[in-house]
N, C-alpha and C positions, 0 to 999 in steps of 0.2 A: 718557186721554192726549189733551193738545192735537191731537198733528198726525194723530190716527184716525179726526177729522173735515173734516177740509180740503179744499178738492176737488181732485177727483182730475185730472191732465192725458190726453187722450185718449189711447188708445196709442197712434192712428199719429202725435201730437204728441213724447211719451216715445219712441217708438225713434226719429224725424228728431233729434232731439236727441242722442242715445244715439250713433248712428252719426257725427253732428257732430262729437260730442268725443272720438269713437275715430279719426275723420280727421286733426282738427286735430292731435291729441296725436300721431300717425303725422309728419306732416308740418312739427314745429317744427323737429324739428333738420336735415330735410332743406332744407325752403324755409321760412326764417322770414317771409320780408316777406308771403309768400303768409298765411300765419298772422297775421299782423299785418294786415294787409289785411283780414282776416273782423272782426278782434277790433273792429277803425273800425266795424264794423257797430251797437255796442253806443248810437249815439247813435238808430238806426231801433226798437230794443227799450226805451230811454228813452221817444222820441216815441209811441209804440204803449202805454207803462206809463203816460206822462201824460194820454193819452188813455180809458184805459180809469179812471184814478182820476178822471178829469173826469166820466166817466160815474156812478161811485159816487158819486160828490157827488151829484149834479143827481138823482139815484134818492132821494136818501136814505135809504142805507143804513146800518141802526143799526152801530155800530160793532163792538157783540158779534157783528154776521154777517161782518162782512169779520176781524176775528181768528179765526173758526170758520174761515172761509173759507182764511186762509192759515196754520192753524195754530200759531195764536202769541198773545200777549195783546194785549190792548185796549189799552194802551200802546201798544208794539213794533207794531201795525196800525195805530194812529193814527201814529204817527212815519212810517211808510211810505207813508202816503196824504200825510200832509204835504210828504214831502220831492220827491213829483212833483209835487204842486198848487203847491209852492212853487218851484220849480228854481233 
């Protein structure tokens, strides 16, 4: 299977996340704008994704590693690297 070779995200990265979205998901119906407010954040996790495909480029990284790498096909991992190299 594809995604049994992917890498794995650190745990203390998976539960800051984990707890993220048991916060946010707590707090939509209470304070949405508050909730909206984090989601604006998603242009800092773009800038940080363009940044990290800038770096697989310039590595030259074969393509079969970054689809191992995110679990997915060499397609579907080229589209992805494209669509931040390109914005």
């Amino acid at each position: 299977m594809i995604r049994d070779a992917a890498v794995q995200l650190p745990p203390a990265l998976t539960g800051f996340l984990t707890e993220l979205v048991r916060q946010l998901g707590g707090l939509a119906a209470e304070e949405p704008l508050v909730v909206l407010k984090v989601a604006a954040l998603r242009y800092v996790i773009a800038q940080v994704g363009q940044n990290a495909a800038g770096e697989v480029a310039a590595r030259e990284v074969p393509i079969e590693e970054v689809a191992v790498a995110l679990g997915t096909s060499e397609a579907a991992a080229r589209d992805y690297l494209m669509n931040y190299l390109s914005p």
